[in-house]
C-alpha positions as CSV (number, residue, x, y, z in Angstrom):
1,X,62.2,22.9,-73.5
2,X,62.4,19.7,-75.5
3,X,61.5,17.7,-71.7
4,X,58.8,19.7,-71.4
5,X,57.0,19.4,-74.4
6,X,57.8,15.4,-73.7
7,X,56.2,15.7,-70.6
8,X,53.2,17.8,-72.0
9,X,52.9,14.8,-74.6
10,X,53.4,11.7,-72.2
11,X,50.6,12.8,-69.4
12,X,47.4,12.9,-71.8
13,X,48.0,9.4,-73.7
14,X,50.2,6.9,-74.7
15,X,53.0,7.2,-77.0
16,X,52.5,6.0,-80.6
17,X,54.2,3.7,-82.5
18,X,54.5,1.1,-85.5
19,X,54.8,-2.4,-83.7
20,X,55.8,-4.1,-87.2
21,X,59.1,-1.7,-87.1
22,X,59.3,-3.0,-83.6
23,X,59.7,-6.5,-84.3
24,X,61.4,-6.1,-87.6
25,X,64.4,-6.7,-84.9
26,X,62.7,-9.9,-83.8
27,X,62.6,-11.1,-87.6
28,X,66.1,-10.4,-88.1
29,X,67.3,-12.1,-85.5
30,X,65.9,-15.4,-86.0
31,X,66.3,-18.0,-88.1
32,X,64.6,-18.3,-91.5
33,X,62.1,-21.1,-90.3
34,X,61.6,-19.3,-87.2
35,X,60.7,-15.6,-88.5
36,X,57.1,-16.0,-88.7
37,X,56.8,-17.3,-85.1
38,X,59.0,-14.6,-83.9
39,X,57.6,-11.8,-85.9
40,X,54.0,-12.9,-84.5
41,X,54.9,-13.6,-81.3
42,X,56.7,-9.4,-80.8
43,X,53.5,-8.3,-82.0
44,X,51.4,-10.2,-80.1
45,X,53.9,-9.1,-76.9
46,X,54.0,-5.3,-78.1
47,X,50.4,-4.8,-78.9
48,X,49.1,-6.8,-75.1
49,X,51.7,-4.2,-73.8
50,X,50.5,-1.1,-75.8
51,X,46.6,-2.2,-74.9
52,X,47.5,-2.7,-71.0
53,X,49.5,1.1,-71.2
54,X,45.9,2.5,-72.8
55,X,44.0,0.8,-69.6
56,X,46.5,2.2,-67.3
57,X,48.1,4.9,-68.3
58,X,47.0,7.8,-66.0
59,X,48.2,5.2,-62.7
60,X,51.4,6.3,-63.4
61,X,52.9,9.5,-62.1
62,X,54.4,12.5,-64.5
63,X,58.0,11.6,-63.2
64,X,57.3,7.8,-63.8
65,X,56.5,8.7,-67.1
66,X,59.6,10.7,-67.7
67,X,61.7,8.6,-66.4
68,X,60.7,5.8,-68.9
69,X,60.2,8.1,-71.9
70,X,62.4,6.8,-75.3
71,X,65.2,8.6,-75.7
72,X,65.5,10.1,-79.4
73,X,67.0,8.1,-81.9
74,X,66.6,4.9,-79.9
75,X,64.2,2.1,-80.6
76,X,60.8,2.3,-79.2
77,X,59.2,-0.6,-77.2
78,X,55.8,-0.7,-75.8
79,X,56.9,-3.6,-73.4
80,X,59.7,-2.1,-72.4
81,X,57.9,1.0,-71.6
82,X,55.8,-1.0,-70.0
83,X,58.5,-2.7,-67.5
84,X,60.1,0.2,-66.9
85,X,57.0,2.2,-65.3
86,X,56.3,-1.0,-63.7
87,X,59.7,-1.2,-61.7
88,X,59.3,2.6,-60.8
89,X,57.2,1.6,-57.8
90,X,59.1,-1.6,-56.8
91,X,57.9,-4.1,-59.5
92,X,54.5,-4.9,-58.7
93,X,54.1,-6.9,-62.2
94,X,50.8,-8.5,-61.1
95,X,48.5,-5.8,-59.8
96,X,49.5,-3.1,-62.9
97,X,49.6,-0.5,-60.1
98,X,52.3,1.6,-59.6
99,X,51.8,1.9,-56.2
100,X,54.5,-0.1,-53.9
101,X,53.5,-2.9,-52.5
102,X,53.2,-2.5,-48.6
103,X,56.0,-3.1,-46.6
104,X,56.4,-6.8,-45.2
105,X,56.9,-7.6,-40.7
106,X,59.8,-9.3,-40.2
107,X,59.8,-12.9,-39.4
108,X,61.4,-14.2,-36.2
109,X,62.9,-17.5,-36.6
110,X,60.7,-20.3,-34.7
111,X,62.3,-21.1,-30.7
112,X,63.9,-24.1,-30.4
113,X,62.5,-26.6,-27.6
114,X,65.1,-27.0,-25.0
115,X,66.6,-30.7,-24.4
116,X,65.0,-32.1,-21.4
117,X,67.2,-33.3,-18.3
């Protein structure tokens, strides 16, 4: 029931979060002189993730969805959200698809000229 409703929830728009409680991990984990740039730079990460999940959410199929969904009571990341669906379909990072990229021809290796008598 619970997957269900998740499911119900996931296909019409993105999950919602608080990036500051995010990157309150990021701002931890640093060092004092450091935690501004860190803090800025998660939120910067996690809000370019969370706008490029908006732009392309309905790309990405019901069970790619459900497969990345947060579990409960674990920390929610747009990025990683983001990754995840994006590895679904073989990684294509660049093209935000999550279609796989086409398969490749195998190379042969060049021929070698004979030696000549």
């Amino acid at each position: 029931m619970v997957v269900m409703f998740l499911l119900a929830a996931l296909g019409a728009s993105i999950p919602q979060a608080d990036i500051n409680r995010i990157c309150e991990s990021a701002k931890v984990d640093s060092l004092p002189e450091d935690r501004v740039t860190a803090m800025r730079g998660c939120v910067g990460d996690e809000t370019s993730a969370r706008d490029q999940l908006r732009h392309e959410w309905g790309r990405y199929s019901a069970a790619d969805k459900n497969n990345c969904a947060s579990t409960p009571g674990m920390q929610f990341s747009y990025v990683e959200l983001l990754t995840c669906l994006e590895m679904q379909r073989g990684g294509n990072f660049g093209g935000g698809s999550s279609l796989a990229a086409p398969p490749t021809r195998p190379t042969t290796p060049p021929a070698t000229p004979e030696p000549k008598p």
